[in-house]
C-alpha positions as semicolon CSV with decimal commas, in nm:
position;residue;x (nm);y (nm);z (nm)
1;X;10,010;4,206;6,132
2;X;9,671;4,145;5,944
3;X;9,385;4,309;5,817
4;X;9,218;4,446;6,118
5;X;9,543;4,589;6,231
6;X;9,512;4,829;5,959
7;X;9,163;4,950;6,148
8;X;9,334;5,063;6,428
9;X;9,648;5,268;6,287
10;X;9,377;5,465;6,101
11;X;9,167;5,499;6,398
12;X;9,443;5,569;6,615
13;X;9,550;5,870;6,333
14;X;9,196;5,988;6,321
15;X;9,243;6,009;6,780
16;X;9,572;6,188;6,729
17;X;9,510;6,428;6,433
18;X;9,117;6,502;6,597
19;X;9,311;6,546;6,921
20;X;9,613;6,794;6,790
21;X;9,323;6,974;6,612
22;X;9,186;7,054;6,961
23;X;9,507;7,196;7,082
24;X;9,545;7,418;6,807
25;X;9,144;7,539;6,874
26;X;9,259;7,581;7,264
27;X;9,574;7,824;7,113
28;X;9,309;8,010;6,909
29;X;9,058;8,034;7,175
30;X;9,351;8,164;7,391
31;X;9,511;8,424;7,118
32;X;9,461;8,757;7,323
33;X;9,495;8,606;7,675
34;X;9,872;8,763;7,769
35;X;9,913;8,451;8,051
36;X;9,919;8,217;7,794
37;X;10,168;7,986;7,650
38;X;10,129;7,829;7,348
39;X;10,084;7,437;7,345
40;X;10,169;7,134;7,132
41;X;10,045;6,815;7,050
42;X;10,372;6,619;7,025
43;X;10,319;6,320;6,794
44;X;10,536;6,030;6,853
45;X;10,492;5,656;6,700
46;X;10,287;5,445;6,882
47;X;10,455;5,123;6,998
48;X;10,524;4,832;6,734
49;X;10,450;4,489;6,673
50;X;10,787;4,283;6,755
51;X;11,110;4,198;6,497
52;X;11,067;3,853;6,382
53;X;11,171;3,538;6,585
54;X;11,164;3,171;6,656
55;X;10,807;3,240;6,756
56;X;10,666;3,449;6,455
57;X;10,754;3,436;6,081
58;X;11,024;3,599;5,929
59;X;10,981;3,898;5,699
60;X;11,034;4,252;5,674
61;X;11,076;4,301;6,071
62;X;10,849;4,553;6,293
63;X;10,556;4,666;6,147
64;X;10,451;5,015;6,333
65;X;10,071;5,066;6,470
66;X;10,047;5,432;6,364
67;X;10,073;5,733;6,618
68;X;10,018;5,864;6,949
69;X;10,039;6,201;7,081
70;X;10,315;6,147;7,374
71;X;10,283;6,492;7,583
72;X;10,070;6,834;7,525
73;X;10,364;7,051;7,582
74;X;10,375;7,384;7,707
75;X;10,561;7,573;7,504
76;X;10,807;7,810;7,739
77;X;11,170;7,948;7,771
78;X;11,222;7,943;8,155
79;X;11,517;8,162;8,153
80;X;11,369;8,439;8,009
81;X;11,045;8,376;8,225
82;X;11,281;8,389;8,542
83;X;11,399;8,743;8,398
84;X;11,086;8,873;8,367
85;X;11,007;8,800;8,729
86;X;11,287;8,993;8,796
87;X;11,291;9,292;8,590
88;X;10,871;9,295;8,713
89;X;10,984;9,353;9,087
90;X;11,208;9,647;8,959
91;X;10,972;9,763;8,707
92;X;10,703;9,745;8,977
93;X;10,963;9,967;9,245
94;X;11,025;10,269;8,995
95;X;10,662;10,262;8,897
96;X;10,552;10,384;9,221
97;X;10,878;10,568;9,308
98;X;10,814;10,803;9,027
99;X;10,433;10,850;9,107
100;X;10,533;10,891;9,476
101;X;10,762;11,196;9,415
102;X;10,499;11,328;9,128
103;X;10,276;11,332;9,418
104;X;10,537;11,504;9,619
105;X;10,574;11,764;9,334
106;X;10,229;11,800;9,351
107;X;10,195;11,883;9,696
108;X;10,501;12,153;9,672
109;X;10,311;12,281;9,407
110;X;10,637;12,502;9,246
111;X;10,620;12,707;9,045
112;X;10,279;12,854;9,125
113;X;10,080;13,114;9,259
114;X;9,947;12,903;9,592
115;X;10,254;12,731;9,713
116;X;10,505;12,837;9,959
117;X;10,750;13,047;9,725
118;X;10,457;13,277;9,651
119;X;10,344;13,347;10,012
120;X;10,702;13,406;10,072
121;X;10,734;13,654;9,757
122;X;10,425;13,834;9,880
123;X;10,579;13,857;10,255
124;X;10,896;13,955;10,134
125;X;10,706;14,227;9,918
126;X;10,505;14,423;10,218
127;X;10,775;14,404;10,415
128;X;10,981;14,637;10,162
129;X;10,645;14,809;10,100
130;X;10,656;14,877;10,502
131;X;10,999;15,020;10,490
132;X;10,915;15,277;10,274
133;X;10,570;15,332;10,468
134;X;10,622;15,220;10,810
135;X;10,394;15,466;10,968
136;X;10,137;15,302;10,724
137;X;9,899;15,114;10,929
138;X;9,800;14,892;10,552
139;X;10,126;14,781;10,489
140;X;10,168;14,680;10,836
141;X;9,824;14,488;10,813
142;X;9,941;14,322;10,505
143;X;10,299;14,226;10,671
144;X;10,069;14,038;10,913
145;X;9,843;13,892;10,667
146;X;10,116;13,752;10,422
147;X;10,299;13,624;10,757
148;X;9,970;13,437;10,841
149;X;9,992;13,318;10,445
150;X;10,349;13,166;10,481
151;X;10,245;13,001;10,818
152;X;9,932;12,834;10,609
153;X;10,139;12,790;10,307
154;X;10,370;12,571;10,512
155;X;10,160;12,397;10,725
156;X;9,910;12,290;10,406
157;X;10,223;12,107;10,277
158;X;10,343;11,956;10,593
159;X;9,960;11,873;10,610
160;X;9,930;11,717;10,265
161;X;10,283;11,506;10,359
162;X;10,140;11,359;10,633
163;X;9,798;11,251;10,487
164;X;10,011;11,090;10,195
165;X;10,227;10,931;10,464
166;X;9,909;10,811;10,650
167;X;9,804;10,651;10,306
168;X;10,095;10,454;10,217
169;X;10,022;10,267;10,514
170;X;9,711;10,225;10,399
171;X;9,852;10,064;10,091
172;X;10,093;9,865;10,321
173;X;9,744;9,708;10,486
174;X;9,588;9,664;10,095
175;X;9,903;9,471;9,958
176;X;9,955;9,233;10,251
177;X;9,591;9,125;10,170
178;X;9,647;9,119;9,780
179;X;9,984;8,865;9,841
180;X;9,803;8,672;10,097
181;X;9,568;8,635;9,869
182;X;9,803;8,579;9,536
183;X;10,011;8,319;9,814
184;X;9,633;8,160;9,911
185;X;9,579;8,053;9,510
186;X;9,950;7,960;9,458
187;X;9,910;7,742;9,704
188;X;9,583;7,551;9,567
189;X;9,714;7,549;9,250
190;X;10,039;7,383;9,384
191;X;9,744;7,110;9,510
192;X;9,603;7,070;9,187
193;X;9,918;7,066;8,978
194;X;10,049;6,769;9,186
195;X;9,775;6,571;9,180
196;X;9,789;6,623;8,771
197;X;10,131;6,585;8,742
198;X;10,114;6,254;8,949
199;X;9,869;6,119;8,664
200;X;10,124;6,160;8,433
201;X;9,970;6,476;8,253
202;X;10,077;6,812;8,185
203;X;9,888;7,077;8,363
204;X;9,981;7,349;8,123
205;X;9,676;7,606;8,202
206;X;9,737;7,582;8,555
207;X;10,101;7,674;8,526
208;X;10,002;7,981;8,348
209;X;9,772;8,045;8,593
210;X;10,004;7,989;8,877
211;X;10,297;8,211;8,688
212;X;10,041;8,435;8,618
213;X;9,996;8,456;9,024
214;X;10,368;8,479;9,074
215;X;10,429;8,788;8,837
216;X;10,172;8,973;9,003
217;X;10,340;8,890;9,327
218;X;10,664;8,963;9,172
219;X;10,537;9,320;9,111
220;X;10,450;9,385;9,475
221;X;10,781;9,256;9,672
222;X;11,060;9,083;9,575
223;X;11,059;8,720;9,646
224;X;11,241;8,369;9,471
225;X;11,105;8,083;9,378
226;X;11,192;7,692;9,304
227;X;11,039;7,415;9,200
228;X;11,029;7,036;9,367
229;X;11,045;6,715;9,222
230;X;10,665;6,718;9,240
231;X;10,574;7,013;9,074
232;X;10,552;7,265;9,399
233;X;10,643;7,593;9,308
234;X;10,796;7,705;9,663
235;X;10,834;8,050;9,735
236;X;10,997;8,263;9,999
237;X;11,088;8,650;10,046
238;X;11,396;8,705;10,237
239;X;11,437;8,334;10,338
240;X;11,113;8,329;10,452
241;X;10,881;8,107;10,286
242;X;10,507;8,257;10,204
243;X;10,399;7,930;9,968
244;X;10,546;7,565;10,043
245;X;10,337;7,316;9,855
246;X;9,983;7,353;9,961
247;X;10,018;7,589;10,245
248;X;10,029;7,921;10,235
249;X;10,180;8,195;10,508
250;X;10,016;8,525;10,505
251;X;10,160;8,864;10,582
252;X;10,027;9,135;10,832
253;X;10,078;9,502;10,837
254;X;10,099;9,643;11,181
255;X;10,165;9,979;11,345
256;X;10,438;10,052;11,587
257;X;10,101;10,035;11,896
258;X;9,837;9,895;11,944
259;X;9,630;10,187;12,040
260;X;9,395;10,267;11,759
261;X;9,381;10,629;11,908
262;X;9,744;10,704;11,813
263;X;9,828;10,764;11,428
264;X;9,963;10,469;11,292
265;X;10,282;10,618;11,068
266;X;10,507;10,326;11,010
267;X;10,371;10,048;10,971
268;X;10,530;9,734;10,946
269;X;10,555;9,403;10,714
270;X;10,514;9,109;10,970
271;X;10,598;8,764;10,849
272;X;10,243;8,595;11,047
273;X;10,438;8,252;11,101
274;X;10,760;8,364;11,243
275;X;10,699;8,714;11,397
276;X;10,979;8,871;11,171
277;X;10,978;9,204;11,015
278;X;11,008;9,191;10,624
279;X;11,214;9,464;10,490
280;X;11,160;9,454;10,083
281;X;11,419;9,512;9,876
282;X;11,266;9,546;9,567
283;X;10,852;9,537;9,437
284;X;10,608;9,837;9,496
285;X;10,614;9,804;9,865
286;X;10,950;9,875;9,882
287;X;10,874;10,215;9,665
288;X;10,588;10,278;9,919
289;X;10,822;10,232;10,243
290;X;11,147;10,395;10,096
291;X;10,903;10,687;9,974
292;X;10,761;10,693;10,322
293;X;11,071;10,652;10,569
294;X;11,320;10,799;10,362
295;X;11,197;11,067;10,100
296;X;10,912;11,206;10,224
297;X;11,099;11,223;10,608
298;X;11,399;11,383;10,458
299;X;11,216;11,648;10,269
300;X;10,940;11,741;10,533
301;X;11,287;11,733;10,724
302;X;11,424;11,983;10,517
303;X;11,149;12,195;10,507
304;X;11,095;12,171;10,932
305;X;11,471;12,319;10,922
306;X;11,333;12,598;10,733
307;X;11,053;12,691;10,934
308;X;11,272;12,677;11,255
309;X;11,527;12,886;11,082
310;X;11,258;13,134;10,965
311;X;11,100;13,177;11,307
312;X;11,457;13,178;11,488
313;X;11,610;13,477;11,244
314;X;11,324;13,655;11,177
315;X;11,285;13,700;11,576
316;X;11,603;13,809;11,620
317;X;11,576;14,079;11,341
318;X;11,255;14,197;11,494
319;X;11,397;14,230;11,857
320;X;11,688;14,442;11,679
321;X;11,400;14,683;11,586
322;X;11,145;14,994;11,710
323;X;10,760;14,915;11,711
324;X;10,509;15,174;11,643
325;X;10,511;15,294;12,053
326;X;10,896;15,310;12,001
327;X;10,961;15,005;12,237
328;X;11,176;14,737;12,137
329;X;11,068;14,481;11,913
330;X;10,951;14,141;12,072
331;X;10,910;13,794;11,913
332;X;10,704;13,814;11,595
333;X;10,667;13,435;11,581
334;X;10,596;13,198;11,861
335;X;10,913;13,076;11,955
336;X;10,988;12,698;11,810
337;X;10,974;12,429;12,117
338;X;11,247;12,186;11,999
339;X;11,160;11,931;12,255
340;X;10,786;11,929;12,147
341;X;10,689;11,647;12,005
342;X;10,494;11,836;11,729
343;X;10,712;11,942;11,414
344;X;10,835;12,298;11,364
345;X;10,563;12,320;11,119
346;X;10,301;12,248;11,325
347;X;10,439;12,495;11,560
348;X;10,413;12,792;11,303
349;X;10,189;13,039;11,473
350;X;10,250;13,434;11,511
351;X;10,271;13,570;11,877
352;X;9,971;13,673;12,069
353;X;10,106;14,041;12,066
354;X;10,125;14,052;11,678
355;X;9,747;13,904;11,623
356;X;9,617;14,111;11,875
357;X;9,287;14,298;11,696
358;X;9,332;14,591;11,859
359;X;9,752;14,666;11,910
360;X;9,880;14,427;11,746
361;X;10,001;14,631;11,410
362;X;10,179;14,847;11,651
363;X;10,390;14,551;11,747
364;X;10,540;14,520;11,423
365;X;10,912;14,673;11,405
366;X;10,962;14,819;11,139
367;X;11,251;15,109;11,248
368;X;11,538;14,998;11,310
369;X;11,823;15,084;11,592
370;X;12,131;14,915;11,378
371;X;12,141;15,199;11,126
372;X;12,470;15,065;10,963
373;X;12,785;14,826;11,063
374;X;12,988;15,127;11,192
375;X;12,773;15,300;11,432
376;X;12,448;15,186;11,637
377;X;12,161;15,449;11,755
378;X;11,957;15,361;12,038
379;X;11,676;15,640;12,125
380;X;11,672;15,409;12,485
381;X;11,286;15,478;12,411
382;X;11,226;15,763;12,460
383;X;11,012;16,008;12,187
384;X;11,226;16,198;12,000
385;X;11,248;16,359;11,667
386;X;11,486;16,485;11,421
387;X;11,653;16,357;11,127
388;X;12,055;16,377;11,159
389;X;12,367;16,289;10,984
390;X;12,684;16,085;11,144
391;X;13,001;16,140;11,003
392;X;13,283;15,914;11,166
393;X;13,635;15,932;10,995
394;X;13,985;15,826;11,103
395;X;14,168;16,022;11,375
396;X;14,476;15,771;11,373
397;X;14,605;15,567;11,658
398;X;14,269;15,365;11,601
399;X;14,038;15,602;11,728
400;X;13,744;15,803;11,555
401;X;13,635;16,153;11,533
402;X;13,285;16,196;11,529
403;X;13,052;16,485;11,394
404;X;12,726;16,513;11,346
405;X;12,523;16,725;11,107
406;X;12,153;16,829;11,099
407;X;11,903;16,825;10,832
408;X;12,032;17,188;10,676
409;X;12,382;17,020;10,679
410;X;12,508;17,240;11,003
411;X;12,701;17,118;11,258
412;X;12,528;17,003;11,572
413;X;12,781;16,790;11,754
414;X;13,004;16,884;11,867
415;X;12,882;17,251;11,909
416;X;13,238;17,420;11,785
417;X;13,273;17,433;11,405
418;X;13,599;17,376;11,411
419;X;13,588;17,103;11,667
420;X;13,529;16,679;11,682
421;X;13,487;16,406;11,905
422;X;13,769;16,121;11,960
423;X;13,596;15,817;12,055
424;X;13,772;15,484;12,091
425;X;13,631;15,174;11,888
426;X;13,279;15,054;12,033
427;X;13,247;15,346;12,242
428;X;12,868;15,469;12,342
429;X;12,849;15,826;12,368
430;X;12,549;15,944;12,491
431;X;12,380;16,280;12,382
432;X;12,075;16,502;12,484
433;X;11,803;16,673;12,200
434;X;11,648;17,000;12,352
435;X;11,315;17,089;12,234
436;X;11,376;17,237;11,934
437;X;11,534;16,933;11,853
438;X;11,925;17,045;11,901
439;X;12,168;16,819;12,051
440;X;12,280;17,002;12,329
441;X;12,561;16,799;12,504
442;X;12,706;16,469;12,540
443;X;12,693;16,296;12,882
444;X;12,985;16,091;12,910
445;X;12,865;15,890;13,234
446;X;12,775;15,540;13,046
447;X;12,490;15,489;13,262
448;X;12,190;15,550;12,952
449;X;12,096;15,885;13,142
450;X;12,097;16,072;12,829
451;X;11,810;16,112;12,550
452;X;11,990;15,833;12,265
453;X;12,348;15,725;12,274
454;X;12,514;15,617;11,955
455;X;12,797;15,335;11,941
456;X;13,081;15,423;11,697
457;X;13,237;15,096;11,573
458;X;13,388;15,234;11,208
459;X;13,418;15,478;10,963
460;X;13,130;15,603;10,740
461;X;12,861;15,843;10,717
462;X;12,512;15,749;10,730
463;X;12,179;15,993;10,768
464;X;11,975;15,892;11,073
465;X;11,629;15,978;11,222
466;X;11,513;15,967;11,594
467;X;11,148;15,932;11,486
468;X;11,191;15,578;11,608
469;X;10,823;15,528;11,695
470;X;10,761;15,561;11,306
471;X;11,088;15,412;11,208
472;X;11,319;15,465;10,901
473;X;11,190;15,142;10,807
474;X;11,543;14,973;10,842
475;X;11,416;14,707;11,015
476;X;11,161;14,579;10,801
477;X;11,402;14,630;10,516
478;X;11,620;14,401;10,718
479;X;11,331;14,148;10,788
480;X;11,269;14,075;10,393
481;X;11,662;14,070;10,323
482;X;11,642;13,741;10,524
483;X;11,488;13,551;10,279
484;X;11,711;13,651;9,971
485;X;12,023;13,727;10,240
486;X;12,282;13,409;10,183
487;X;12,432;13,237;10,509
488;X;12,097;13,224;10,660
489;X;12,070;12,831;10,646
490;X;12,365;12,631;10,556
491;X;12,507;12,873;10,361
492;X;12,204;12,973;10,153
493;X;11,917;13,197;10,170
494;X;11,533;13,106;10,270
495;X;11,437;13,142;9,945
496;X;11,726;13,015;9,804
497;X;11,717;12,665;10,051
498;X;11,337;12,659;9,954
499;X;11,422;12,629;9,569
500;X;11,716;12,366;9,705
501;X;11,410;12,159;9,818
502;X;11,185;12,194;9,499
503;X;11,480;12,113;9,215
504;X;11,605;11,821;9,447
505;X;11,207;11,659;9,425
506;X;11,207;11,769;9,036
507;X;11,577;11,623;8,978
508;X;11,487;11,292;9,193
509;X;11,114;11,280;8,978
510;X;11,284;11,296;8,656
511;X;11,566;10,999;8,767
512;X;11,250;10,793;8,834
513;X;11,050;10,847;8,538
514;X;11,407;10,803;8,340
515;X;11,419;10,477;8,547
516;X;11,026;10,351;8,458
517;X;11,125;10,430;8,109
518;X;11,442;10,221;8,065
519;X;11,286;9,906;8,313
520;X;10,938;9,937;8,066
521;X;11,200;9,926;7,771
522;X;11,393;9,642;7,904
523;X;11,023;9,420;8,032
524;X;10,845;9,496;7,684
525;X;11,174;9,340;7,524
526;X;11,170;9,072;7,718
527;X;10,766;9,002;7,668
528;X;10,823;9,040;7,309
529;X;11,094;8,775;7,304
530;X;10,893;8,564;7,555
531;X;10,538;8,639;7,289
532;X;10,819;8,529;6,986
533;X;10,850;8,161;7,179
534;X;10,543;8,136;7,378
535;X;10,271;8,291;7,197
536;X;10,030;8,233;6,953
537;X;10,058;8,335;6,625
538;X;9,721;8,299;6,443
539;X;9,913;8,228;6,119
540;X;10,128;7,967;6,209
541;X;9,802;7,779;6,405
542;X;9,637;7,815;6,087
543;X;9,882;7,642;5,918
544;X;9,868;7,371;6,174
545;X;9,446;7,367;6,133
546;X;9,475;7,273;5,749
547;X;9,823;7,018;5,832
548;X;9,591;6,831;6,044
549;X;9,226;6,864;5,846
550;X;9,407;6,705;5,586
551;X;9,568;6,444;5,792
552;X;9,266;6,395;5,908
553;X;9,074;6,355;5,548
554;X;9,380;6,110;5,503
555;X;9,348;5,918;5,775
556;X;8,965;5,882;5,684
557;X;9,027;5,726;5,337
558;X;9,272;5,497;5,468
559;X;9,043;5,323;5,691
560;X;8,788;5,320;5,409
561;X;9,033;5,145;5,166
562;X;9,074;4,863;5,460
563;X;8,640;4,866;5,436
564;X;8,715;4,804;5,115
565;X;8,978;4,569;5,148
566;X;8,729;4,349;5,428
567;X;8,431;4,382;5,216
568;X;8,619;4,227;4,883
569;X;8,764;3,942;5,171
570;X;8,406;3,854;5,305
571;X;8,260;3,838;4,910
572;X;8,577;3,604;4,823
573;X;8,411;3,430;5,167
């Protein structure tokens, strides 16, 4: 080793320390960006002269040649990178789970004064106002207005779930774009990192940029990932590869037609390359199509049942029923057409007879035939008046005597004071009113030739009135028990199944915020530990920013000693 050697360890320590000064600028520059790692200039000794031999002199053995830097390494855990990929996809699913049934608590809109539980409340309350008034052509205008109100009520929701159906698939559409996209730079950076790698460099700021790519995918569906021996970062969902090297295969939303003209409502993920549906497991799409297929079916579901029930009961207490003319109560609702293709919802209308400007309040049934469980009155409809009382009581051997009373509590059936009526379980007997309003006789001919006809099926005693074509207002006291009645649907009330549907969005919305929270808990330790290894602390670069200034300064005054050294030589010269 002589004299000039000495040149080139200092100028080879000025390279390295001028060099490791830029990577610590690059980690400074890069402080704030969250996609990047840290890097390192590692220093190694550059390679020295030989041990002595037969060919060279002996002495003190190798003499080094100073320092190198061997690699700029990327500072980075994989194992905890690998588990924030992961916990991403499932951070990315109960993100969009929870804002998908926040929307669906939205659209219910519970508690409130718009949403369905209020139009029902304000049915429910003119039809009791109408049993106390049914002769009250209002309250039989509002029964019909707050019956139009639960039909809108209903169909608005039904309405709002199937826009927010429509626009998930919309979403579908936007992220197979965004991964095609994501897959489309992967793929070019797989290129580039290659053709680096093969050069025997590190391409540390296009890994970040490529794992940078890959959480974002991570985020959106649930895919794996492995490297090759040549630095491609191959990736697949579901076996199916989307980036292999430099090539990149994109995915396709499509509908279940082709026919623009028919609402597309479940779309589908279509692997381009291989024709195969891709069912995610995990990611926001998989929120989007579980909230779509599953949740948001189920509940319009559950609220279709509803609607179906509503219109099937509330018919069937209205044909039990008087109108205004005294003729039997028809449908109130337009009957629900199970093999239509259109939901129950959609079906929701009132009958022609009941919106009718002109008659239609008169269709409303408000008096009711079924006065109690133990006997029936049916004026066969014909006008009548007078307000009675039925008395049935036990006569023994199963059979009933029956009496009936008038207004001023005297007997008027059977005509002797002292005398009843034995009547066998279920038995009509059918009776005649004279002018003045007195039942007269009893024709016992079963053929509905009399003026009303009561059916006597137990004991109690009940007041009645034969003013059917006003009504005792039974019958719309019967129509609003339906919706706080139990055993109306599956064992619960219409109300009561109503608030079934609204806790079981509330209870399902707080399980998915309670999931965000823990999986944003879980990710933000994992960053932090990742940030603890892989990011840049300004302190510790700072550190590193003096270490190699001064190796630096040192390095300088080391090759102006050997000047000095050569200078003294050439004067000796």
């Amino acid at each position: 080793m002589n004299i000039f050697s000495g040149l080139h360890v200092g100028l080879r320590a000025l390279e390295t320390q001028r060099k490791s000064l830029d990577v610590t600028g690059h980690n400074i520059a890069n402080a704030n960006n969250e996609d990047y790692n840290k890097q390192r200039a590692v220093h190694k000794a550059s390679y020295p002269y030989t041990a002595p031999g037969l060919s060279n002199h002996g002495g003190a053995g190798q003499f080094g040649t100073g320092v190198e830097i061997a690699e700029v390494e990327r500072v980075k855990d994989q194992f905890i990178n690998s588990q924030i990929f992961n916990e991403t996809q499932t951070s990315g699913y109960w993100e969009e789970m929870q804002r998908g049934l926040e929307k669906v608590e939205y659209i219910l809109n519970e508690p409130s004064d718009s949403g369905i539980d209020s139009a029902i409340n304000q049915f429910w309350n003119s039809l009791q106002d109408l049993s106390n008034n049914p002769s009250d052509d209002a309250a039989r205008n509002m029964v019909r207005e707050n019956a139009r109100n639960v039909i809108d009520s209903f169909q608005s929701v039904n309405n709002q779930l199937t826009d927010y159906k429509k626009s998930i698939n919309e979403n579908l559409s936007n992220a197979a774009a965004d991964i095609n996209n994501i897959t489309k730079k992967m793929a070019d950076l797989n290129k580039q990192i290659v053709s680096i790698k093969g050069s025997g460099q590190n391409p540390n700021d296009l890994l970040d940029q490529r794992d940078a790519l890959y959480k974002d995918l991570s985020k959106l569906i649930n895919v794996q990932s492995r490297q090759d021996a040549q630095g491609n970062l191959i990736v697949s969902t579901q076996g199916m590869q989307l980036v292999n090297g430099s090539d990149a295969y994109e995915l396709a939303a499509k509908g279940n037609t082709d026919d623009n003209s028919i609402p597309r409502m479940e779309d589908k993920l279509i692997h381009t390359r291989t024709g195969t549906e891709i069912k995610p497991t995990n990611g926001k799409i998989a929120a989007w199509m579980d909230m779509r297929d599953e949740k948001l079916d189920f509940y319009a579901g559950r609220l279709n049942e509803m609607a179906k029930t509503m219109v099937t009961e509330f018919n069937k207490q209205h044909q039990a029923g008087y109108d205004a003319n005294g003729v039997d109560g028809e449908n109130f609702f337009k009957p629900i057409d199970s093999s239509s293709e259109q939901s129950a919802i959609a079906q929701l209308d009132l009958t022609a007879a009941i919106k009718d400007l002109e008659n239609g309040l008169s269709k409303i049934a408000a008096g009711n035939k079924n006065i109690d469980t133990f006997v029936e009155l049916d004026t066969l409809g014909n006008n009548l008046s007078g307000n009675y009382q039925v008395e049935v009581t036990d006569a023994g051997g199963g059979q009933f005597d029956l009496t009936i009373n008038d207004s001023d509590g005297n007997k008027a059936y059977p005509p002797d004071p002292d005398s009843s009526v034995t009547v066998n379980p279920g038995d009509n007997v059918e009776l005649n009113v004279d002018v003045n309003g007195d039942i007269t006789a009893d024709i016992t001919a079963g053929i509905n030739t009399g003026d009303f006809t009561l059916t006597v099926n137990d004991t109690g005693k009940r007041n009645i009135s034969l003013d059917k074509a006003i009504g005792n207002g039974e019958n719309a006291n019967a129509l609003a028990n339906l919706f706080n009645s139990d055993e109306v649907i599956e064992g619960a009330s219409l109300e009561g199944y109503f608030r079934t549907i609204v806790t079981s969005v509330g209870a399902e919305s707080s399980r998915s915020q309670q999931m965000k929270n823990n999986q944003d808990v879980v990710l933000k330790q994992l960053q932090t530990l990742d940030r603890s290894i892989s990011g840049v602390s300004l302190d510790e670069e700072m550190a590193k920013l003096i270490k190699y200034q001064q190796s630096y300064a040192a390095a300088a005054k080391y090759i102006n000693k050997i000047e000095e050294l050569l200078d003294s030589l050439m004067t000796i010269v």
